[in-house]
Every structure is written in C-alpha cells, then in structure tokens.
PDB file of N, CA, C and O in Angstrom:
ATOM      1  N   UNK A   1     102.632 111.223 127.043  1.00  0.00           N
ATOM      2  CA  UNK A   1     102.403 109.879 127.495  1.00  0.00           C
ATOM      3  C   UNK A   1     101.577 109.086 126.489  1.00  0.00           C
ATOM      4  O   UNK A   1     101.851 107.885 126.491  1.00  0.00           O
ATOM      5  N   UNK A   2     100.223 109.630 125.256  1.00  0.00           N
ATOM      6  CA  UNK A   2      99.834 108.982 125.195  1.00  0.00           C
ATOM      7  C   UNK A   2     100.937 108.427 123.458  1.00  0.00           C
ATOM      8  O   UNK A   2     100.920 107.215 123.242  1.00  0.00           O
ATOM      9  N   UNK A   3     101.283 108.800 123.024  1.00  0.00           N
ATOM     10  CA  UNK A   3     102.238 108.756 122.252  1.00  0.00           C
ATOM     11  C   UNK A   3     103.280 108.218 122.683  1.00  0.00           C
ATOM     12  O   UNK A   3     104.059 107.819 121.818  1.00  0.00           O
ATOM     13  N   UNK A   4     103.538 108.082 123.662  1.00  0.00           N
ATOM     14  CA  UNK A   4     104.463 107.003 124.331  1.00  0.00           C
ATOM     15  C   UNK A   4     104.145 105.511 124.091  1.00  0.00           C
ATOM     16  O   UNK A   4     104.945 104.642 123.744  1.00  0.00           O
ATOM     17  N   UNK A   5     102.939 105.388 124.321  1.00  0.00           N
ATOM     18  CA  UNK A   5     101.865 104.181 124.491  1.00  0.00           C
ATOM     19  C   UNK A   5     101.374 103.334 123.157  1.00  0.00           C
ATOM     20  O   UNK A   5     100.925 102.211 122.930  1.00  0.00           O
ATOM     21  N   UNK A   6     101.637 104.239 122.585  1.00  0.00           N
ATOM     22  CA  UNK A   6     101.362 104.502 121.158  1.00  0.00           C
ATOM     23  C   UNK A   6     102.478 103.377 120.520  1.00  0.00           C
ATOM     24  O   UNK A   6     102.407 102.218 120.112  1.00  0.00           O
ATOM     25  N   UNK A   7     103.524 104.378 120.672  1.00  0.00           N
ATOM     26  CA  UNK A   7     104.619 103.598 119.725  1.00  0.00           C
ATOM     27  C   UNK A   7     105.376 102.286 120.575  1.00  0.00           C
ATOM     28  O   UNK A   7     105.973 101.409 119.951  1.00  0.00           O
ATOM     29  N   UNK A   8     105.270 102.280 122.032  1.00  0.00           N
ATOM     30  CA  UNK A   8     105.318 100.826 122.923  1.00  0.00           C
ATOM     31  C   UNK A   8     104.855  99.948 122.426  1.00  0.00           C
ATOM     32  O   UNK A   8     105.381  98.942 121.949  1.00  0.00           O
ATOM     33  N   UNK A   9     103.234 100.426 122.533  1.00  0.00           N
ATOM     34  CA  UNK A   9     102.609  98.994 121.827  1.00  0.00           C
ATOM     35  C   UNK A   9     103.018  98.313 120.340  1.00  0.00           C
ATOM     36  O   UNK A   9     102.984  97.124 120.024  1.00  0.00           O
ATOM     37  N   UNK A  10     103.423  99.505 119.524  1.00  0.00           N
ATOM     38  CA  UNK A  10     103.582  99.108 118.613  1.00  0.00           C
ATOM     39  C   UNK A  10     105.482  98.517 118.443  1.00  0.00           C
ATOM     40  O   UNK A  10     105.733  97.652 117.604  1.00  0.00           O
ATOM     41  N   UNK A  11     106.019  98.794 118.857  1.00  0.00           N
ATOM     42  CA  UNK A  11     107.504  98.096 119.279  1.00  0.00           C
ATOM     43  C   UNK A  11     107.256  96.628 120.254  1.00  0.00           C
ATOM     44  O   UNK A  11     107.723  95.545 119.904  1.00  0.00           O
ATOM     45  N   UNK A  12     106.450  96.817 121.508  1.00  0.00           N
ATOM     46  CA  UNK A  12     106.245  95.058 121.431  1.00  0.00           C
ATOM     47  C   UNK A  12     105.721  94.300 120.804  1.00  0.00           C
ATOM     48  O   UNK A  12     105.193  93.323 121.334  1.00  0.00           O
ATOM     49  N   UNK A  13     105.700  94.454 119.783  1.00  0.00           N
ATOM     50  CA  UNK A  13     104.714  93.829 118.450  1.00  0.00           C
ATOM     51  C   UNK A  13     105.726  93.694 117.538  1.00  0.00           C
ATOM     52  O   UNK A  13     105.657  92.873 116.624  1.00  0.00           O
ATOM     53  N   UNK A  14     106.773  94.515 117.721  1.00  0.00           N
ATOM     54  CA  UNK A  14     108.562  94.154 116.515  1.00  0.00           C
ATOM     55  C   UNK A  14     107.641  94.641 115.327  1.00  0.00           C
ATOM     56  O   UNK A  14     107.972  94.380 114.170  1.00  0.00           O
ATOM     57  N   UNK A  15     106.677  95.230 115.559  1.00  0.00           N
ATOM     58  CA  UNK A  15     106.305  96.045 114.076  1.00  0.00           C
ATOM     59  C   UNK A  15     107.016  97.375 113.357  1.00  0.00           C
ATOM     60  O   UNK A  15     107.372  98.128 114.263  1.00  0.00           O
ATOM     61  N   UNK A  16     107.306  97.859 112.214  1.00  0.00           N
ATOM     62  CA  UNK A  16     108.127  98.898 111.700  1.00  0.00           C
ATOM     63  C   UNK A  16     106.628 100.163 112.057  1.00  0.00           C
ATOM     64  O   UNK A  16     105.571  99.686 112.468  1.00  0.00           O
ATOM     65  N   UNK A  17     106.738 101.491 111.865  1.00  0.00           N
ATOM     66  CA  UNK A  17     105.671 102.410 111.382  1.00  0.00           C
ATOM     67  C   UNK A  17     105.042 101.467 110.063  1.00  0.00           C
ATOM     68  O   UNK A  17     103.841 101.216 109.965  1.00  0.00           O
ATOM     69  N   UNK A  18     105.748 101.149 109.391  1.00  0.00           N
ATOM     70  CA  UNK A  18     105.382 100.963 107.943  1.00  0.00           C
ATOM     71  C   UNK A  18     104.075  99.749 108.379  1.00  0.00           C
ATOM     72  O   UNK A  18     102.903  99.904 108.037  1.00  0.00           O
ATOM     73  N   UNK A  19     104.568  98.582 109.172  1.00  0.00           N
ATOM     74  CA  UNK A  19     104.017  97.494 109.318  1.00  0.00           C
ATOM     75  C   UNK A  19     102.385  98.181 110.020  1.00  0.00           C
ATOM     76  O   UNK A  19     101.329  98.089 109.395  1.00  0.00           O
ATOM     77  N   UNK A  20     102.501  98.834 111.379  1.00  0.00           N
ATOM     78  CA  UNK A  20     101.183  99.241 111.455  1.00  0.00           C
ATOM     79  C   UNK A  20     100.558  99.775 110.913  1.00  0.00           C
ATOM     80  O   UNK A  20      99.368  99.463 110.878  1.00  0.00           O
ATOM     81  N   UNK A  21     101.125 101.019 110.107  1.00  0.00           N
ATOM     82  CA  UNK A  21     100.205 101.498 108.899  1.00  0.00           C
ATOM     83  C   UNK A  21     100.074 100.974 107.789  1.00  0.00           C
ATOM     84  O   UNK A  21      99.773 101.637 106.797  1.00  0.00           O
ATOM     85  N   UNK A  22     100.354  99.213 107.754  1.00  0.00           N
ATOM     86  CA  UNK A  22      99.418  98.642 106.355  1.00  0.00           C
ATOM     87  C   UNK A  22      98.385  97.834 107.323  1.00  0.00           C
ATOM     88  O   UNK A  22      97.241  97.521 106.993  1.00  0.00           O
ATOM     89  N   UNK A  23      98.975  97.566 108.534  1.00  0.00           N
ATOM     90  CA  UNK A  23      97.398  96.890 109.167  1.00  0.00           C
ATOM     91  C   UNK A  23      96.222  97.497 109.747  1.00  0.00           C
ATOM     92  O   UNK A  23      95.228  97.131 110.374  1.00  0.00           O
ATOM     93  N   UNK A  24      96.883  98.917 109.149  1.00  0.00           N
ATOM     94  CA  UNK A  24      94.955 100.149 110.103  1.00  0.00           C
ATOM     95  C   UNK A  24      95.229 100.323 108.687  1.00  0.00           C
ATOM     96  O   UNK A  24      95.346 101.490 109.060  1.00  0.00           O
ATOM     97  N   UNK A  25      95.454 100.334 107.411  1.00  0.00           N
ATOM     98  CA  UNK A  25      94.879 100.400 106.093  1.00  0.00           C
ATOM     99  C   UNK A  25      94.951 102.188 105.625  1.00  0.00           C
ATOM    100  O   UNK A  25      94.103 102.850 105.026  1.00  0.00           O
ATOM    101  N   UNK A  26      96.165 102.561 106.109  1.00  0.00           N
ATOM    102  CA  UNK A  26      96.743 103.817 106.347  1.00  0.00           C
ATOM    103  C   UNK A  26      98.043 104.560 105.408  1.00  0.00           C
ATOM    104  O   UNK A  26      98.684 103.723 104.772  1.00  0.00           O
ATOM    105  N   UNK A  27      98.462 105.845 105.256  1.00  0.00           N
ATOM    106  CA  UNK A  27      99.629 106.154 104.981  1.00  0.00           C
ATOM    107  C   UNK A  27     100.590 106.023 105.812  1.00  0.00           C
ATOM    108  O   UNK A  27     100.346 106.521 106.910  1.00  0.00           O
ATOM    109  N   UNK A  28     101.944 105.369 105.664  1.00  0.00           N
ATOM    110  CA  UNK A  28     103.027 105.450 106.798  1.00  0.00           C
ATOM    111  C   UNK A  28     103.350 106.900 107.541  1.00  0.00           C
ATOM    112  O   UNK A  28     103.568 107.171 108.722  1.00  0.00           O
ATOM    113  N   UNK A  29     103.279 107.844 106.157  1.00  0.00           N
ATOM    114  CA  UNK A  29     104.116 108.961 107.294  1.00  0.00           C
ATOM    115  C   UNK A  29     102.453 109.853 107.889  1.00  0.00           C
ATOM    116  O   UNK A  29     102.541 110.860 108.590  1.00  0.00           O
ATOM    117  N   UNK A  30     100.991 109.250 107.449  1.00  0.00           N
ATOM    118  CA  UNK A  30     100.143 110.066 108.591  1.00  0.00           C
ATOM    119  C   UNK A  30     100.406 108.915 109.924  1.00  0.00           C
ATOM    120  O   UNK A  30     100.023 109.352 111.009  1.00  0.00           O
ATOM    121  N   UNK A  31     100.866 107.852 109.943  1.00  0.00           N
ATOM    122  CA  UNK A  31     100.745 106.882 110.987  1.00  0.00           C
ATOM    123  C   UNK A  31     101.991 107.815 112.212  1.00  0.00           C
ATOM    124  O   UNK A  31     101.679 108.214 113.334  1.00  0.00           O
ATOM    125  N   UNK A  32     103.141 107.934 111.666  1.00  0.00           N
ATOM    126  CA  UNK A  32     104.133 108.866 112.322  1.00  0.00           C
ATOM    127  C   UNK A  32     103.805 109.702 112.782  1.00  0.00           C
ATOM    128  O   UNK A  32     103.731 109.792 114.008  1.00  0.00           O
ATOM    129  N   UNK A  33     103.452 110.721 111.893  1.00  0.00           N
ATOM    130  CA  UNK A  33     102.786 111.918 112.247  1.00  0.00           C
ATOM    131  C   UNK A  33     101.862 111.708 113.721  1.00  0.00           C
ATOM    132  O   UNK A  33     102.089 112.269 114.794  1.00  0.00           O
ATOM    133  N   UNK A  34     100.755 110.720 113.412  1.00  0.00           N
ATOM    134  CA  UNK A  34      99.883 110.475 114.897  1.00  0.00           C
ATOM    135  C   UNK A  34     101.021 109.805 116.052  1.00  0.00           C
ATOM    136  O   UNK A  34     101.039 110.054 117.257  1.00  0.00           O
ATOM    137  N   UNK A  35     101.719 109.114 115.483  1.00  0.00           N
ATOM    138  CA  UNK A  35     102.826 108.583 116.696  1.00  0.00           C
ATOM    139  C   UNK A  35     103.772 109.463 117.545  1.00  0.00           C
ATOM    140  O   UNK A  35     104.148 109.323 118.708  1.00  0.00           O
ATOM    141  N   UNK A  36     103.995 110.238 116.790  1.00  0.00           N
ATOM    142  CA  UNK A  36     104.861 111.634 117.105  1.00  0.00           C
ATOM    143  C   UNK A  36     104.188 112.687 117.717  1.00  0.00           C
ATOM    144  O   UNK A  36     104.815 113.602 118.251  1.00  0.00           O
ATOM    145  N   UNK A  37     102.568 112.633 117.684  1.00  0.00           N
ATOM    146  CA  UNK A  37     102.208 113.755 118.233  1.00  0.00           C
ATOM    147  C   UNK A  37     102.143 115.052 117.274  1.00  0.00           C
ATOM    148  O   UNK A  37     101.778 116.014 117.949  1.00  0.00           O
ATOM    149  N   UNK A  38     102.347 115.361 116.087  1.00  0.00           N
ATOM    150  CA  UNK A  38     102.424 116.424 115.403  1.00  0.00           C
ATOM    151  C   UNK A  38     101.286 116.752 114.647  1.00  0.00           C
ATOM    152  O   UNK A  38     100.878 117.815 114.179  1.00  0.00           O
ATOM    153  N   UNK A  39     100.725 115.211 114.629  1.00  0.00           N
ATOM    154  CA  UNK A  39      99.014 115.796 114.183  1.00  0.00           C
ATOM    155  C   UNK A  39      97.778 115.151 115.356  1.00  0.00           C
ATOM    156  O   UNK A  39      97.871 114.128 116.034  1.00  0.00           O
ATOM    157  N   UNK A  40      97.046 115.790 115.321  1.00  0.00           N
ATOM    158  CA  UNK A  40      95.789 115.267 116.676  1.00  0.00           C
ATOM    159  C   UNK A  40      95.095 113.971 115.838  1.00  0.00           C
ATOM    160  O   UNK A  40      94.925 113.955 114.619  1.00  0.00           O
ATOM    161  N   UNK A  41      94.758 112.955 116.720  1.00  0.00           N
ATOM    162  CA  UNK A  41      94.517 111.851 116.265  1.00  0.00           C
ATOM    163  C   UNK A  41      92.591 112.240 116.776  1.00  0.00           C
ATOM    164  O   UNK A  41      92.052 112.751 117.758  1.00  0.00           O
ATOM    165  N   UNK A  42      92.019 111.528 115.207  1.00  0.00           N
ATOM    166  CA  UNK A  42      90.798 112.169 115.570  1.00  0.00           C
ATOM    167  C   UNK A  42      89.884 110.924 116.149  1.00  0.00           C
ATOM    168  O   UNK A  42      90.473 109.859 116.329  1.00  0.00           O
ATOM    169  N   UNK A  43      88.825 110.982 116.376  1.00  0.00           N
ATOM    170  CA  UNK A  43      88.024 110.161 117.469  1.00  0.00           C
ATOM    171  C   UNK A  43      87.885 108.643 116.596  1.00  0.00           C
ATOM    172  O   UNK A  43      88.054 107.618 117.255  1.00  0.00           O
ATOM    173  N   UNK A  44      87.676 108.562 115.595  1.00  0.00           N
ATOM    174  CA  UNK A  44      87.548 107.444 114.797  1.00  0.00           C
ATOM    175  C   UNK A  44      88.655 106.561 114.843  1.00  0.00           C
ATOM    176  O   UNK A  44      88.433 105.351 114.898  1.00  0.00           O
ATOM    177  N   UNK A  45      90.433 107.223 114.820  1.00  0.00           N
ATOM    178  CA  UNK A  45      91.475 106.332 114.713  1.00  0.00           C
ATOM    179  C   UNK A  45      91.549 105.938 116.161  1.00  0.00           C
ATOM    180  O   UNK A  45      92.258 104.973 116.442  1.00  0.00           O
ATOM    181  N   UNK A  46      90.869 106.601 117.159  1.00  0.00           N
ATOM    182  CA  UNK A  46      90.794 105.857 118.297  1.00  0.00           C
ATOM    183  C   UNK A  46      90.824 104.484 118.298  1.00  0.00           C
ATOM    184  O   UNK A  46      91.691 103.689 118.662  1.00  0.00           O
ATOM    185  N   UNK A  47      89.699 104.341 117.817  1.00  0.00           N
ATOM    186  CA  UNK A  47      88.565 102.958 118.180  1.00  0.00           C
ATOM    187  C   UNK A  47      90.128 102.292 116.975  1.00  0.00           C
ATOM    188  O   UNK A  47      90.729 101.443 117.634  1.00  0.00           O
ATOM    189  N   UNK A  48      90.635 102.429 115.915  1.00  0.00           N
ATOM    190  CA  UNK A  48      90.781 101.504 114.961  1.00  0.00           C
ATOM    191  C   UNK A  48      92.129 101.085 115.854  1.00  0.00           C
ATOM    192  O   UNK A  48      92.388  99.884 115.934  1.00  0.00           O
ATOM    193  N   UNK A  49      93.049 102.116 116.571  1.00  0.00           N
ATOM    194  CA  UNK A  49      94.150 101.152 117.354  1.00  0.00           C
ATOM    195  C   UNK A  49      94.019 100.955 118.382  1.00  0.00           C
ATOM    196  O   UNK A  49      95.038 100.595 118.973  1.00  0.00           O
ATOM    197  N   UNK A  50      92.734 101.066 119.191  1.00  0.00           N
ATOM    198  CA  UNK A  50      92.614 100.320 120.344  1.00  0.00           C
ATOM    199  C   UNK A  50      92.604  98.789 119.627  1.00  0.00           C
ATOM    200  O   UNK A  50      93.499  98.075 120.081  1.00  0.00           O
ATOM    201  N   UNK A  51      91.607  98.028 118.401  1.00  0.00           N
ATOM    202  CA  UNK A  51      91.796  96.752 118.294  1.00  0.00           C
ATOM    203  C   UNK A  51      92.474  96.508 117.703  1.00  0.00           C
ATOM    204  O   UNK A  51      92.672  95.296 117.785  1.00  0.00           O
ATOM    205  N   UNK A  52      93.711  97.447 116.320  1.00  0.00           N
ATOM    206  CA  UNK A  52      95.103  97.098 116.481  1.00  0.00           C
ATOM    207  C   UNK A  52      95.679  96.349 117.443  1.00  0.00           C
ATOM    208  O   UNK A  52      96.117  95.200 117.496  1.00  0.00           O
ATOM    209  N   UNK A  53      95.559  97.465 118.364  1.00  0.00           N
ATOM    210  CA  UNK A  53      96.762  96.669 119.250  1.00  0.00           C
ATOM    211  C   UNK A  53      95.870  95.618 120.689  1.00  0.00           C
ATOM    212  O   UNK A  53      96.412  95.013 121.614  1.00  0.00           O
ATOM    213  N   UNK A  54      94.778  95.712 120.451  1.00  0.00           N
ATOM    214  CA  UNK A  54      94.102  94.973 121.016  1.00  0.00           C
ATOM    215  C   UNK A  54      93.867  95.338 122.642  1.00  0.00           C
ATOM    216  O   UNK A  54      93.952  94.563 123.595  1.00  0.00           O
ATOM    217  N   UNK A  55      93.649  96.304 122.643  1.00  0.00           N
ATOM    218  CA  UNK A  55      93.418  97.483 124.051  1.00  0.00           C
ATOM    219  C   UNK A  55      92.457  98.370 124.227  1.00  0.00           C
ATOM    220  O   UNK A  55      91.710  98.697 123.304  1.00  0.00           O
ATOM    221  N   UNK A  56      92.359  98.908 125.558  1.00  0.00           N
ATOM    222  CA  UNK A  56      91.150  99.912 125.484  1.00  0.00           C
ATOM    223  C   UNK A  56      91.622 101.027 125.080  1.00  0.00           C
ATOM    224  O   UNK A  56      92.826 101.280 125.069  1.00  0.00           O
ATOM    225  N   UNK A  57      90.349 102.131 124.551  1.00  0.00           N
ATOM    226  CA  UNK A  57      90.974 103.483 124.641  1.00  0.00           C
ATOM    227  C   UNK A  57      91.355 103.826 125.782  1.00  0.00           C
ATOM    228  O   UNK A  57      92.447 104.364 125.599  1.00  0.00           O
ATOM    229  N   UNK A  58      91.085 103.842 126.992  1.00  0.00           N
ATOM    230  CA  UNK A  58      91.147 104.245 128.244  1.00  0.00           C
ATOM    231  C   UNK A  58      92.564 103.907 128.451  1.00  0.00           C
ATOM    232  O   UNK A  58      93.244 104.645 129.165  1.00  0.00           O
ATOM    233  N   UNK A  59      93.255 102.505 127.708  1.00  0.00           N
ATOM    234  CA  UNK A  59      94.985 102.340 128.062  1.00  0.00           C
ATOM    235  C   UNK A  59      95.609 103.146 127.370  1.00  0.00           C
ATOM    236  O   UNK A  59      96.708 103.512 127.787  1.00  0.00           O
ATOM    237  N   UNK A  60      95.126 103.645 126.161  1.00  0.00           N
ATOM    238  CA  UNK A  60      95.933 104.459 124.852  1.00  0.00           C
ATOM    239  C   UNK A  60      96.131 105.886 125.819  1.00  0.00           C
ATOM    240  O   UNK A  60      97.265 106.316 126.029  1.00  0.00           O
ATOM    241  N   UNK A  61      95.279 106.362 126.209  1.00  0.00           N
ATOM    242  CA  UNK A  61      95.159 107.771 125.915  1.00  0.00           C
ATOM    243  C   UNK A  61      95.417 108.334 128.138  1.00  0.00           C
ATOM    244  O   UNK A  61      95.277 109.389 128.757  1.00  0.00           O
ATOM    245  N   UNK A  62      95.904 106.612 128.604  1.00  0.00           N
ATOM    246  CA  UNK A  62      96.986 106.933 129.821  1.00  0.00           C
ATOM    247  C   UNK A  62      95.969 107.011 130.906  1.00  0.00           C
ATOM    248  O   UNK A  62      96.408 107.591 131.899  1.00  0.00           O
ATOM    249  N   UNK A  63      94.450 106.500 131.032  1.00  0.00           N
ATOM    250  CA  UNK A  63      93.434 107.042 132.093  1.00  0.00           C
ATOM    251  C   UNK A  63      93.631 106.007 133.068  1.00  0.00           C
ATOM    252  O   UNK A  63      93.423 106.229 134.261  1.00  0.00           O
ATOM    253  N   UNK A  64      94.172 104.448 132.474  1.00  0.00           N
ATOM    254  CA  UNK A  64      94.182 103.762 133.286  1.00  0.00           C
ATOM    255  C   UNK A  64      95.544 103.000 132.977  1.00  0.00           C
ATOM    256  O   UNK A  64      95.993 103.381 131.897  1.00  0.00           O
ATOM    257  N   UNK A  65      96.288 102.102 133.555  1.00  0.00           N
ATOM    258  CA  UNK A  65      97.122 101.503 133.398  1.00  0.00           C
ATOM    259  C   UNK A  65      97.254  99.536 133.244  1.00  0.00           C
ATOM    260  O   UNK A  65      98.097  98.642 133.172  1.00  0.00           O
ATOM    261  N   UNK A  66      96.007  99.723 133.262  1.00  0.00           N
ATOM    262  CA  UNK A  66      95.592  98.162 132.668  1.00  0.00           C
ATOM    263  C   UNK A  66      95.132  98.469 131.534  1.00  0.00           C
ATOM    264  O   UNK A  66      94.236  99.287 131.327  1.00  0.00           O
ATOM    265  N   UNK A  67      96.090  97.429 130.226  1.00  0.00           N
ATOM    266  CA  UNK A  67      96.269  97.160 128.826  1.00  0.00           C
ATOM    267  C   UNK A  67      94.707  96.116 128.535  1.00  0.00           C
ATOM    268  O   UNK A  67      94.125  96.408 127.491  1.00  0.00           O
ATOM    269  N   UNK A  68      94.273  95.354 129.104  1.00  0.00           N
ATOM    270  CA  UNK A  68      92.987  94.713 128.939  1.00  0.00           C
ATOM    271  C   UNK A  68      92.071  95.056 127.925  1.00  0.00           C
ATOM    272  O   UNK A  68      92.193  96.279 127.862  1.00  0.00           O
ATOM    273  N   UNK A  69      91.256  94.729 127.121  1.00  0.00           N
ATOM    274  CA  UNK A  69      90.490  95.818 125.824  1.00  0.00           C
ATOM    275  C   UNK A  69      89.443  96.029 127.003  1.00  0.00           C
ATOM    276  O   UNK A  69      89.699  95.850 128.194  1.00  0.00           O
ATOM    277  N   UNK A  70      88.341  96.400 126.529  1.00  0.00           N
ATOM    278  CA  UNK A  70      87.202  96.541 127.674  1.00  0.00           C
ATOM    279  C   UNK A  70      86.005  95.473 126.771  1.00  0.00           C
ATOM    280  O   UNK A  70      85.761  95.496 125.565  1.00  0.00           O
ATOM    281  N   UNK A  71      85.527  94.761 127.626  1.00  0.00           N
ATOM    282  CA  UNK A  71      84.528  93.727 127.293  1.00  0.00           C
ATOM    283  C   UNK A  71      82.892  94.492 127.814  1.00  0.00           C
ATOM    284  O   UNK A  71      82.651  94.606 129.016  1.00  0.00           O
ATOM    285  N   UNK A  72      82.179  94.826 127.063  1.00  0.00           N
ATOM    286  CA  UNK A  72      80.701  95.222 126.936  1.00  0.00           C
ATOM    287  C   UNK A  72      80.176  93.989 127.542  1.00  0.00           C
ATOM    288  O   UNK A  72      80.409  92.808 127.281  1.00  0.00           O
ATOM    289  N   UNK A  73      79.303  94.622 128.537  1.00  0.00           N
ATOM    290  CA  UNK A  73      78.244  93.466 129.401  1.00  0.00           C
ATOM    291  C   UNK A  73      77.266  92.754 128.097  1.00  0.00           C
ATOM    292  O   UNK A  73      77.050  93.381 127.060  1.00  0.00           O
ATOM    293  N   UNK A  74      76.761  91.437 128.330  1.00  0.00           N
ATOM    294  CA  UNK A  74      76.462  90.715 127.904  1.00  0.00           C
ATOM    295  C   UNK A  74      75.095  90.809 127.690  1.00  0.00           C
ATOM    296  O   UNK A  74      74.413  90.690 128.707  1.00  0.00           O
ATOM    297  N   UNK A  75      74.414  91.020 126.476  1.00  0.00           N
ATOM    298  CA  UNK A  75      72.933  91.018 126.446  1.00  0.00           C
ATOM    299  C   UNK A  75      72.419  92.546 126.304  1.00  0.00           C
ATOM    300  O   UNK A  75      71.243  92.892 126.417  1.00  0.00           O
ATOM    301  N   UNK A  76      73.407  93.309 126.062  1.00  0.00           N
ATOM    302  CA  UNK A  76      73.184  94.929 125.475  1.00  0.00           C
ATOM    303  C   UNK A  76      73.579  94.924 124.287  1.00  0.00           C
ATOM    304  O   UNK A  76      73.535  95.956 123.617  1.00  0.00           O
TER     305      UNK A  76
END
C-alpha cells in the first residue's frame, strides 16, 4: 500500500520517475527502486516526499487516509 501511494501521488502530478527524481535532487533508478519497494526507504526520504508531494507522512506510509500535510501548532 505504501508504494501504491507513492507512485499515485506521483502519476496525479503527470510526473515521469525521471521528473520526481530531479525534484527530490535524486538518481532515477534509486527513485524506482523506493517506488517499487525493492529498497527500504530510509527515515530522511520520508520527510523529503511528504513535501514533494505536499502530504503527511502519516498519508504516505497508509496510517491515515487524509492527503492534508500536517500543520504544527502555532507558537512551538
């Protein structure tokens, strides 16, 4: 599922692999590789395609089903 989510977001966006992996500043075929599931995506590329694609981790990785990013309370 979360590789599902993965490459959704990145297809409603009409982006190629190629296209998201020049906008996270990446190799195309490690971008696949994480899209496909064949390599574990480590805690850092988290955070970089949650604001790729402009979402929470919590939508990426299937905990919740609202796409929303998450907004930090105000004054922390």
């Amino acid at each position: 599922m979360i590789y599902k989510r993965i490459r959704s977001l990145r297809e409603e966006r009409n982006w190629t692999r190629e296209d998201a992996a020049a906008r996270l500043e990446m190799d195309a075929a490690l971008y696949a590789a994480y899209e496909d599931g064949r390599v574990a995506i480590p805690a850092a590329f988290w955070i970089k395609l949650s604001r790729a694609y402009n979402t929470s981790i919590d939508y990426l990785l299937g905990l919740t089903d609202h796409p929303d990013p998450y907004e930090p309370p105000k004054g922390r």
